[in-house]
VOTOR-385683 format. One record per residue (C-alpha): x, y, z; residue in one letter. Coordinates in steps of 0.001 Angstrom, whole numbers, padded with zeros to 6 digits, always signed. Each point is the difference from the previous one (the first is absolute). Example, Ala and Ser with C-alpha at 12.3 -4.5 7.8 and 13.67 -1.06 7.14 Angstrom:
VOTOR-385683
+012300-004500+007800a/+001370+003440-000660s/
***
This chain:
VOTOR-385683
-142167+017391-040810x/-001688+003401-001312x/-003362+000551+000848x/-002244-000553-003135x/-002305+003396-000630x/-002887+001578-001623x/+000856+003829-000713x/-001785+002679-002093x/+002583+002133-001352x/-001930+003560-000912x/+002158+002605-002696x/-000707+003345-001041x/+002693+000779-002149x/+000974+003010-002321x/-002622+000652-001898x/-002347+000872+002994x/-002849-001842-001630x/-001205-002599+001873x/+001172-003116+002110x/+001269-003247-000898x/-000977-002453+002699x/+001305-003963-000118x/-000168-002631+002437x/+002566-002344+000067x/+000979-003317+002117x/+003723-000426+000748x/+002883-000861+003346x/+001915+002973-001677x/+003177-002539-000660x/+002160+000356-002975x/+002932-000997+001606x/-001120-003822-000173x/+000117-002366-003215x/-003870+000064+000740x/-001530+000596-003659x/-003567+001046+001436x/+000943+003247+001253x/-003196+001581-000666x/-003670-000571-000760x/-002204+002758-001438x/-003299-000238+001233x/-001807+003656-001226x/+000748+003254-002217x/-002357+002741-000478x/+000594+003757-000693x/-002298+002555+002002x/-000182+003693-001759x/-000264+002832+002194x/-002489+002530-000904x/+001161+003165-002364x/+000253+001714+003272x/+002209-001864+002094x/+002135+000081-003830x/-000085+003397+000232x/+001268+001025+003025x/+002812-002460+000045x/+001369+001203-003144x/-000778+003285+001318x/+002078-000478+003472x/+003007-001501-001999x/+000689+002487-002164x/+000126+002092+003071x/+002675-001607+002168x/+003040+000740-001720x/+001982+000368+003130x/+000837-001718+003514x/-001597+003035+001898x/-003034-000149-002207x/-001470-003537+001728x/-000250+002567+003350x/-001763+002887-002006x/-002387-001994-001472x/-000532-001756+002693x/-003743+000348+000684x/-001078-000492-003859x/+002978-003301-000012x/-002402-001147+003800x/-003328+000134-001915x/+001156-001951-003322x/+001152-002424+002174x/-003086-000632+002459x/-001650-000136-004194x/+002177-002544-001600x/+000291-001867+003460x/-003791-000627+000001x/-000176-000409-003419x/+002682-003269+000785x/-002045-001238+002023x/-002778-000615-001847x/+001706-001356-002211x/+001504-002256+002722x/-003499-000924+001298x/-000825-001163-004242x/+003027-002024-000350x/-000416-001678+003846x/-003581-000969-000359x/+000516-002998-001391x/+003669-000997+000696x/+001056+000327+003657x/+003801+001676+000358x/+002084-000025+002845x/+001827+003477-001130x/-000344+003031-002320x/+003499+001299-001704x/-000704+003799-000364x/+001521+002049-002240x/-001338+003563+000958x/+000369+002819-003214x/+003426+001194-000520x/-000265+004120+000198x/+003608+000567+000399x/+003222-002248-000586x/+003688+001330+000467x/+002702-002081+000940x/+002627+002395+000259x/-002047+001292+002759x/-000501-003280+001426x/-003638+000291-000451x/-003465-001944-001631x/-003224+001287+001412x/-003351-002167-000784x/-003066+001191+000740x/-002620-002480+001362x/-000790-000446+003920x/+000679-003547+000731x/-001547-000152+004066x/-003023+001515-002182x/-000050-002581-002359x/+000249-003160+002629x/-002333+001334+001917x/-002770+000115-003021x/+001311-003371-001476x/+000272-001473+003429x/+003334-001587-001348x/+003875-000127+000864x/+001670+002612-002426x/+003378+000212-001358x/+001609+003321-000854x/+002621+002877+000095x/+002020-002307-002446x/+002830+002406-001025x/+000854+001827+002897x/+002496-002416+001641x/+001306-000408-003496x/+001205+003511+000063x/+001141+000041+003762x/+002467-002612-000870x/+001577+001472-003365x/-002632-001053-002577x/-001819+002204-002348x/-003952-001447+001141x/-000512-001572-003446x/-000106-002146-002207x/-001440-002847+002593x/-001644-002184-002350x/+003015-001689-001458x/-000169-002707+002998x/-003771-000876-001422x/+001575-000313-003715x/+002713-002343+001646x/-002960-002236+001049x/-001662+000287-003149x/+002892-001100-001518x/+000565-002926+002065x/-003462-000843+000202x/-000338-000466-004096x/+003450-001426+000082x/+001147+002213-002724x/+002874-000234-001710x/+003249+002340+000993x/+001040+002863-000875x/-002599+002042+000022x/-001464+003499+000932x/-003157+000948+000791x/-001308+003596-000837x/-002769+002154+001668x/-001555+002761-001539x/-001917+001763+002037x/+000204+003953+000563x/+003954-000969+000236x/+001640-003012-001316x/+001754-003002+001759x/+001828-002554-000629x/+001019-002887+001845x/+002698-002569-001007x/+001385-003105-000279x/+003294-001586-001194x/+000311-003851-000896x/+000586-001493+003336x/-002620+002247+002042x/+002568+000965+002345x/+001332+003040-001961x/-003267+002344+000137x/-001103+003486+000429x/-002753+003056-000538x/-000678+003441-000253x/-002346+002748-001776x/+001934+000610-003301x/-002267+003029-001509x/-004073+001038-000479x/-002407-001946-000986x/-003455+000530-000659x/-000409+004144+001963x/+001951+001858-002909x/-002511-001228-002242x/-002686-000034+002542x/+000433+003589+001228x/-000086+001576-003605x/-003445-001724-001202x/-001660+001027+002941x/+000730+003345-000174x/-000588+000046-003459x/-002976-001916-000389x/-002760-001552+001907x/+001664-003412+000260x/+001891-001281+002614x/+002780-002321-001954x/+000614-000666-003791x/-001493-003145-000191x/+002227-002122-002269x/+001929+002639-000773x/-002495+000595-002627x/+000314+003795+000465x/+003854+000704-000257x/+000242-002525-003438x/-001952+002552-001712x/+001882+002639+001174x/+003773+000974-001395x/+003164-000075+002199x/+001670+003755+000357x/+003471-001384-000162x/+001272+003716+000209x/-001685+000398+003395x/+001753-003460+000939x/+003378+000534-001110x/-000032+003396+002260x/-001138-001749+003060x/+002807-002667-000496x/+002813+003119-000613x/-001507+001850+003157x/+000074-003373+002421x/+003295-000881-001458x/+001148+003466+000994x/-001839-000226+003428x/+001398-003339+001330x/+003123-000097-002031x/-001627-003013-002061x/-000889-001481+002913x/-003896-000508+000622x/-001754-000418+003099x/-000198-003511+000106x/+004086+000094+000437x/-000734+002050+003361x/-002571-001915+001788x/-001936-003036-000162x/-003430+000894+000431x/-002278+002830-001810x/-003020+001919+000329x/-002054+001446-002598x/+001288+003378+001356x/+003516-000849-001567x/-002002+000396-003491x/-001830+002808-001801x/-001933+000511-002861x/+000631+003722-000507x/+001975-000515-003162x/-002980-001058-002300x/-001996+002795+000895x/-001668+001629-003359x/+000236-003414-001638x/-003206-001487-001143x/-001770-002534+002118x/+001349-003046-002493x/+003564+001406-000326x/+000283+000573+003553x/-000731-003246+000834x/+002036-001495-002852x/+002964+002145+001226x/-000325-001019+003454x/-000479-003864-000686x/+003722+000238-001882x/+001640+001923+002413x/-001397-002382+002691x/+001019-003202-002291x/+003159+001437-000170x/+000959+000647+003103x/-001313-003731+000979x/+001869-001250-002840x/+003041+001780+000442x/+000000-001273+003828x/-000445-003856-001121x/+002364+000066-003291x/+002773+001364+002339x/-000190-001458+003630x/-001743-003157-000770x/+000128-001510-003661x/+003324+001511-000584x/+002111-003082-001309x/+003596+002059+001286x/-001474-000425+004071x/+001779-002943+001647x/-003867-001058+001100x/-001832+000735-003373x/-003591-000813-000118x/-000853-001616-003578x/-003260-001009+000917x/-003835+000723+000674x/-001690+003032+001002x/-003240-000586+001573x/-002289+002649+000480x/-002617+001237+002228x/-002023+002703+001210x/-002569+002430-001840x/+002791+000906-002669x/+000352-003157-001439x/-003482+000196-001310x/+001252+003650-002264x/+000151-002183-002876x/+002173+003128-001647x/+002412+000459+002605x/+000758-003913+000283x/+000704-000226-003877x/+002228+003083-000209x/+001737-001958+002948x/+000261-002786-002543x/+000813+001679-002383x/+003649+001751+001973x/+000453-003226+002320x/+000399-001789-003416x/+001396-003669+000585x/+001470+001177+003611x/-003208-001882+001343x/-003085-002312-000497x/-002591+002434+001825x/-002960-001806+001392x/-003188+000989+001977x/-000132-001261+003591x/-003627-001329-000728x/+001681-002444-002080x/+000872-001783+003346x/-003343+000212+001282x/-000001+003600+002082x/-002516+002916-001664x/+002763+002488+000120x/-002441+002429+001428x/+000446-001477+003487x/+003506-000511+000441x/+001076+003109+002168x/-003528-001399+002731x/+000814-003418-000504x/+003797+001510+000691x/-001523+001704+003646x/-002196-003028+001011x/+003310-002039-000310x/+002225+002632+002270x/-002387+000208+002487x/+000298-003768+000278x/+003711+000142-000063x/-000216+002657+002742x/-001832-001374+002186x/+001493-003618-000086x/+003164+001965+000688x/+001739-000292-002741x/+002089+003334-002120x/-002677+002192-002154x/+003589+002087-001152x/+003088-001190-001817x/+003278+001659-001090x/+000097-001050-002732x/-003417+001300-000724x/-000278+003580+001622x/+003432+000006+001013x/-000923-000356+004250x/+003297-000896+001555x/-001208-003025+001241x/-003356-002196-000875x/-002839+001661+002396x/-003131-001343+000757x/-002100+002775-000802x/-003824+001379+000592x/-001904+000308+003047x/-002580-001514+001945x/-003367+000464+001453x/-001327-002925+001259x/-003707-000766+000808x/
***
């Protein structure tokens, strides 16, 4: 019998705008028939200050290389004591009325390469259970890698339970957008199953309205439907990657991405509206292209013809989800994870609070299937108070 939990799972994902914070009750166990898997108890979203923004944006677009994480090393140090106390007040918000036995932390990805074997988050974790005064779970990827995996994506096992939880019907896949998209995936029985990052998400998009504007996101995607597509600029990206990777893309090379993988420098000169409309096709496209050929493709022995469910910040680019309407055509029914009862928003630190749980009731954080590990690894780290 798994030790029932209460965990507060703490994010700060791509966009480097905030952190999502959830609190969730759960033994970790999917492997059971048990259909209450999960119960969610608290979401909120802190922002950090324009600062704090600032210099992680700022600090990204720095590390480009492995070597990098060593010569920024005192600026990477100070961010990290930042965001660290910054978690911890957020910790100390979402804790003052709900008691937890265990915080999943995330930490801020700076730098993810696994061809290099490597994910570095910042975010001091003996720092943050010392202010909390709480047992914290972190370091999630890094066994991942030791034993063959790429470090990401780990939330599939939380979509399993999600799935099981709402007893939804099989097959279906499930489809974060965050800075990169996920999916995660199920055939008809449940036993034939699998995940991986397929493509960007919301930081193509992201990336260009913030340098282009004073806004941080297109909200709605209000922005790039005013704007016109520059199918000449598209149409010479496609020739130049085809002629790069031999019309293979990256996603045939390796299973997980970073937002390094992915650059905006092609829509430079556009206007702000054509830029983003231009880079809200090219990134439907390439999530498209991905789905229509590896999952909904009706000539694959183990075809999905099914439901897409998706989650994350992207789903709420009203644009972006109707042009992927508009190419997925009747390959899918796409639905909104919220329609099952999860805000969307909180899936990746709902995602966290559930590994930590898995983690520390000993049971495997990593999959094959999922990050391609060579064997299911109980992943994450712990300091215990």
């Amino acid at each position: 019998m798994r030790k029932i939990l209460t965990a507060l799972g703490l994010m700060s994902g791509t966009s480097g705008d905030g952190v999502d914070a959830s609190i969730i009750k759960s033994n970790g166990n999917t492997e059971s028939n048990d259909k209450n898997v999960v119960e969610l108890i608290k979401d909120k979203y802190f922002e950090y200050d324009k600062k704090i923004v600032k210099k992680i944006h700022n600090l990204r677009d720095k590390i480009n290389f492995l070597n990098d994480l060593e010569v920024y090393k005192k600026e990477i140090k100070e961010i990290e004591r930042e965001i660290t106390i910054f978690h911890a007040k957020v910790s100390k918000e979402m804790i003052n009325s709900v008691n937890v036995d265990l915080i999943g932390f995330h930490g801020h990805t700076v730098y993810h390469n696994p061809k290099e074997k490597i994910s570095k988050q910042i975010g001091d974790a003996k720092l943050l259970s010392q202010l909390t005064n709480k047992s914290i779970v972190y370091n999630f990827r890094e066994k991942d890698i030791k034993y063959g995996g790429e470090g990401a994506p780990l939330a599939c096992i939380y979509h399993c339970a999600i799935a099981q939880q709402e007893d939804i019907k099989l097959p279906v896949v499930f489809m974060n957008i965050g800075g990169i998209s996920n999916i995660t995936w199920f055939h008809y029985t449940g036993d034939y199953y699998g995940g991986r990052d397929i493509g960007p998400g919301n930081y193509l998009i992201d990336k260009w309205i913030r340098e282009n504007s004073n806004l941080n996101y297109d909200e709605e995607g209000k922005i790039a439907k005013t704007g016109k597509v520059n199918k000449l600029i598209l149409e010479q990206v496609y020739e130049h990657r085809n002629q790069i990777f031999e019309n293979r893309s990256i996603v045939d090379t390796q299973r997980s991405l970073d937002i390094k993988n992915y650059d905006i420098g092609f829509v430079r000169g556009l206007s702000l509206e054509d830029g983003a409309a231009t880079l809200t096709e090219y990134t439907t496209d390439l999530l498209c292209d991905y789905l229509i050929s590896n999952v909904f493709n009706s000539d694959l022995p183990n075809h999905l013809v099914s439901k897409l469910v998706l989650t994350g910040g992207g789903r709420k680019n009203k644009f972006l989800v109707y042009k992927m309407k508009e190419k997925l055509g009747n390959c899918c029914q796409i639905f909104m994870i919220d329609d099952y009862g999860y805000d969307g928003d909180f899936v990746e630190s709902q995602a966290f609070a559930f590994l930590a749980i898995r983690s520390f009731n000993k049971l495997p954080t990593s999959f094959p299937e999922f990050t391609g590990c060579d064997k299911e690894i109980i992943g994450g780290e712990l300091i215990k108070i």
